[in-house]
C-alpha positions as a Markdown table, in Angstrom:
| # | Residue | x | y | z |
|---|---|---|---|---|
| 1 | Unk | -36.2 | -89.7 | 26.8 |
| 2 | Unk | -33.1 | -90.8 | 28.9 |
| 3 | Unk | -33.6 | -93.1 | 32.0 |
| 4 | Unk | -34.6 | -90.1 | 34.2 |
| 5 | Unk | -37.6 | -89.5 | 32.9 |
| 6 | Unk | -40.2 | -91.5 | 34.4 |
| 7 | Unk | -43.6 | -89.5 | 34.1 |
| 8 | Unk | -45.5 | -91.6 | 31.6 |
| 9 | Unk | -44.1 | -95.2 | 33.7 |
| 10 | Unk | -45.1 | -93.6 | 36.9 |
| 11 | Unk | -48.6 | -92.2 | 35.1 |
| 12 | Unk | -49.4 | -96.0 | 34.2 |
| 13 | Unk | -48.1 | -97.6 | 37.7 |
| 14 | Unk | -50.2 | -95.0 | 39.7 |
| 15 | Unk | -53.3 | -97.7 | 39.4 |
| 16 | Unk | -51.3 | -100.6 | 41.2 |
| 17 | Unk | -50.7 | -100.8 | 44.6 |
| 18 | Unk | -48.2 | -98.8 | 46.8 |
| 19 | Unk | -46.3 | -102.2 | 47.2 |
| 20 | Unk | -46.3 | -103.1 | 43.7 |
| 21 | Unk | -45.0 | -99.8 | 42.2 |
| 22 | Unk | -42.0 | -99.9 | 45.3 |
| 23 | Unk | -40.7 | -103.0 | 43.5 |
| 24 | Unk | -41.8 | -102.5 | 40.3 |
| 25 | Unk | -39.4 | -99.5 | 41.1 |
| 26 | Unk | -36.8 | -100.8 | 42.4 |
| 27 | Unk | -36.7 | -103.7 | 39.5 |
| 28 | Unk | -36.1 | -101.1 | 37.2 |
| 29 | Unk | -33.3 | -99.2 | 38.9 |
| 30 | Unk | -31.8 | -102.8 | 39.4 |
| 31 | Unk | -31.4 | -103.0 | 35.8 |
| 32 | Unk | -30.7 | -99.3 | 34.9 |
| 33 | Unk | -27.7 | -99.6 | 37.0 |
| 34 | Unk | -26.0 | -102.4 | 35.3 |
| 35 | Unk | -27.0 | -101.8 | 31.6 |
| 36 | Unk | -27.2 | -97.5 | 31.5 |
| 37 | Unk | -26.5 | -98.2 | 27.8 |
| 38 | Unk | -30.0 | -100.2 | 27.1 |
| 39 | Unk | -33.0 | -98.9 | 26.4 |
| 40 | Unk | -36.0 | -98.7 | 28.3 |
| 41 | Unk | -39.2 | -100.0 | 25.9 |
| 42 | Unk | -42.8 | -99.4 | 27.8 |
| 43 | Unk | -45.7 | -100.7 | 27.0 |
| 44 | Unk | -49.1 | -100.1 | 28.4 |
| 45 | Unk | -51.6 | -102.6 | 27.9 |
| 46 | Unk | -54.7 | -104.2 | 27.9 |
| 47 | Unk | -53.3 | -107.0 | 30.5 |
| 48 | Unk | -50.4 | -105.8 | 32.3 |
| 49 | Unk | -48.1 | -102.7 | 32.3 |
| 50 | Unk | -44.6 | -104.4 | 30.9 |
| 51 | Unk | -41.4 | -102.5 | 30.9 |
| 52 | Unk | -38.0 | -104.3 | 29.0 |
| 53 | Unk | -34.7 | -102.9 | 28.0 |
| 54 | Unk | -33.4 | -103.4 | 24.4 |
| 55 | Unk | -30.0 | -102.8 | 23.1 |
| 56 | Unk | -32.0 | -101.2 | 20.0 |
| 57 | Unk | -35.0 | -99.4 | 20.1 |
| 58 | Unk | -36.8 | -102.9 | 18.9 |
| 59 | Unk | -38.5 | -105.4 | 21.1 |
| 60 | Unk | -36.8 | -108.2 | 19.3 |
| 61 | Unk | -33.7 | -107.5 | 21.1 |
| 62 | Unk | -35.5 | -107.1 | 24.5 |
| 63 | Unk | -33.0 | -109.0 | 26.7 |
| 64 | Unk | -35.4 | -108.2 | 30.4 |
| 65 | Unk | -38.5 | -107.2 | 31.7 |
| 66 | Unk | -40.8 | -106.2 | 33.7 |
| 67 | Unk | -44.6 | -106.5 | 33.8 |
| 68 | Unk | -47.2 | -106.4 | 36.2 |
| 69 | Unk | -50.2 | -108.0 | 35.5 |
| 70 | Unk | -53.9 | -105.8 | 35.9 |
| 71 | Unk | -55.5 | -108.8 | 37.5 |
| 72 | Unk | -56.7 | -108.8 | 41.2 |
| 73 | Unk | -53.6 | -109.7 | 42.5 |
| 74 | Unk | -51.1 | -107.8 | 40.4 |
| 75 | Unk | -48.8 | -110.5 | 39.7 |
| 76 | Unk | -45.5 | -109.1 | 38.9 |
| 77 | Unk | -42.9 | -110.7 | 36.7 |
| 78 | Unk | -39.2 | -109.9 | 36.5 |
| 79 | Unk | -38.3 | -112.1 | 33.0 |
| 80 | Unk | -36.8 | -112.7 | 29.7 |
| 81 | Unk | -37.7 | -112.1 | 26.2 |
| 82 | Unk | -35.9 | -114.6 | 24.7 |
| 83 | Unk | -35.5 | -116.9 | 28.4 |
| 84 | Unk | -35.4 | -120.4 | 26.4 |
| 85 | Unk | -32.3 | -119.3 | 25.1 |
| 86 | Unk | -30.2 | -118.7 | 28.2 |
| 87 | Unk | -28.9 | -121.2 | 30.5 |
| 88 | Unk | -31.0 | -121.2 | 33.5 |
| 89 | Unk | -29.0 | -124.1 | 36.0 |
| 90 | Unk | -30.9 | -123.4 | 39.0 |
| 91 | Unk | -34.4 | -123.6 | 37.1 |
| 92 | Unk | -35.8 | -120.8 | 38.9 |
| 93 | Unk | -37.4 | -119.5 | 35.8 |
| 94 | Unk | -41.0 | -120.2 | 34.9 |
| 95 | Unk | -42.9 | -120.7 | 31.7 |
| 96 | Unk | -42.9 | -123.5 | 28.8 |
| 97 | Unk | -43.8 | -121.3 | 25.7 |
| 98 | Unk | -41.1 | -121.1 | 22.8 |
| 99 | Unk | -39.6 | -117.9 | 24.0 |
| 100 | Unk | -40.4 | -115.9 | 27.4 |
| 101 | Unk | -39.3 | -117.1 | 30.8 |
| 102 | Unk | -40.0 | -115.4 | 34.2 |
| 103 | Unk | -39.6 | -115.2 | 37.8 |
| 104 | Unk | -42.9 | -113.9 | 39.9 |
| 105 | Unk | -41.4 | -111.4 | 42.8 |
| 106 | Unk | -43.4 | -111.6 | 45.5 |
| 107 | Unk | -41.0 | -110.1 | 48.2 |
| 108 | Unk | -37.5 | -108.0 | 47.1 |
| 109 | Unk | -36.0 | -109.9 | 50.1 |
| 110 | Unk | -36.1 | -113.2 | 48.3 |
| 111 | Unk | -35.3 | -111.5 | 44.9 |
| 112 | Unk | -32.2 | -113.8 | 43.9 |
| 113 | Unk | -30.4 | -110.6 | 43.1 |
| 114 | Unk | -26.6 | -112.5 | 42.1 |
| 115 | Unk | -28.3 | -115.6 | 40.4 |
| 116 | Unk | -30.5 | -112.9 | 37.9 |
| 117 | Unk | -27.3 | -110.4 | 37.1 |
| 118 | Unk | -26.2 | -113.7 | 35.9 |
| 119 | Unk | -29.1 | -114.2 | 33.9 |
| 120 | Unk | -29.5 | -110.8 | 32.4 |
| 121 | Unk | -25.8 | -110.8 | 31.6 |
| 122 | Unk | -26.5 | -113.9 | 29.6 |
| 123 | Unk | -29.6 | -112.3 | 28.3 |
| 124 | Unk | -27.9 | -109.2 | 27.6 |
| 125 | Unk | -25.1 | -110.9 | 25.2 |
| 126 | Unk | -27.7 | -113.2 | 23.9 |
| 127 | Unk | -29.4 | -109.7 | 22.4 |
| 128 | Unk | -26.7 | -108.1 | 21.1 |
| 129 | Unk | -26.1 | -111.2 | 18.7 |
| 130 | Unk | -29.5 | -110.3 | 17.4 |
| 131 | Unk | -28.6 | -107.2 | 16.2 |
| 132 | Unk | -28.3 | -107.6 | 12.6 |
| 133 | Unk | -26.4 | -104.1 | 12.0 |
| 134 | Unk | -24.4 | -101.6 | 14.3 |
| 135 | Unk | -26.3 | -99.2 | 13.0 |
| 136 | Unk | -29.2 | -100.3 | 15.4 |
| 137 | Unk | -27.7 | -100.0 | 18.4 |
| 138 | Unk | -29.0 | -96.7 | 20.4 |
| 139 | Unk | -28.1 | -95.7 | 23.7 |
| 140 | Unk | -30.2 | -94.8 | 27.6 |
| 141 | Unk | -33.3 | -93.9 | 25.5 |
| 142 | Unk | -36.9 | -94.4 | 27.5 |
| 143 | Unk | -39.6 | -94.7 | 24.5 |
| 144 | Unk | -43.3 | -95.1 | 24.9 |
| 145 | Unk | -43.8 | -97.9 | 22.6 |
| 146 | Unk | -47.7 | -98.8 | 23.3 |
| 147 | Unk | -50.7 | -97.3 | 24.9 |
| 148 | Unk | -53.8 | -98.9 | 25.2 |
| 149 | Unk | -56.8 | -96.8 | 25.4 |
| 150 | Unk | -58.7 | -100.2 | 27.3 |
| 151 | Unk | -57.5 | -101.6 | 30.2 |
| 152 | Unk | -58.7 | -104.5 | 32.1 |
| 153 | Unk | -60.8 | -104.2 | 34.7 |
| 154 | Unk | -60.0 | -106.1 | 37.9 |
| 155 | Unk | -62.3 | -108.2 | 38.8 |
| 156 | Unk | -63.7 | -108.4 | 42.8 |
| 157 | Unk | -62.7 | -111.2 | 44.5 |
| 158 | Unk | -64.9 | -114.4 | 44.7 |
| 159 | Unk | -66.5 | -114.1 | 40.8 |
């Protein structure tokens, strides 16, 4: 499935909100228009709905991300597989585990749009050099990696 086909991603965003899928939207076309070549990786699951691009079909050479979280407020993060490895100056990006980092996007407006094409061009060349043969390397593919059959169910305010 090449980037155009969005059925199954638009299927599994249809239980955010309106606001969420707009930028959840728009995060992906911001990638799709740098990096045509990648390959879109979806995964439906239990938590969150996460969408990365590989440069293989494998999520090992994820290089960015998105995922929005099924909690109450639908958290959504734009981030990077392997985040600890690139050079982040302006320490926008969150998390302490041995691998992902993230931004939360609250508001497109603030989205630091030149500061991340930085990032994801880091990320992008940090990917490639886990490719361990040429052979790997497929092109504008969309593939359904993961659906869960249970979701989590949001939780009403206040409990």
């Amino acid at each position: 499935m090449p980037k155009e086909e969005v059925s199954d991603l638009l299927r599994f965003l249809y239980e955010f909100s309106p606001e969420v899928r707009e930028k959840a939207l728009w995060l992906r076309e911001f990638v799709w228009d740098r990096y045509p070549q990648a390959n879109e990786l979806i995964y439906d699951n239990y938590n969150a709905l996460a969408f990365g691009w590989s440069v293989t079909e494998k999520l090992g050479q994820t290089f960015c991300s998105v995922a929005v979280y099924r909690s109450t407020n639908q958290n959504l993060h734009f981030g990077f597989y392997w985040g600890s490895e690139i050079a982040d100056p302006q320490k926008l990006l969150l998390g302490n585990g041995s691998q992902y980092r993230y931004i939360l996007v609250n508001d497109l407006d603030d989205f630091p749009k030149d500061y991340i094409i930085a990032l994801i061009e880091q990320a992008w060349q940090n990917a490639l050099a886990k490719v361990k043969s040429p052979k790997d390397i497929v092109h504008g593919k969309t593939i359904l990696k993961m659906t869960s059959p249970v979701k989590r169910e949001k939780k009403a305010k206040g409990k």
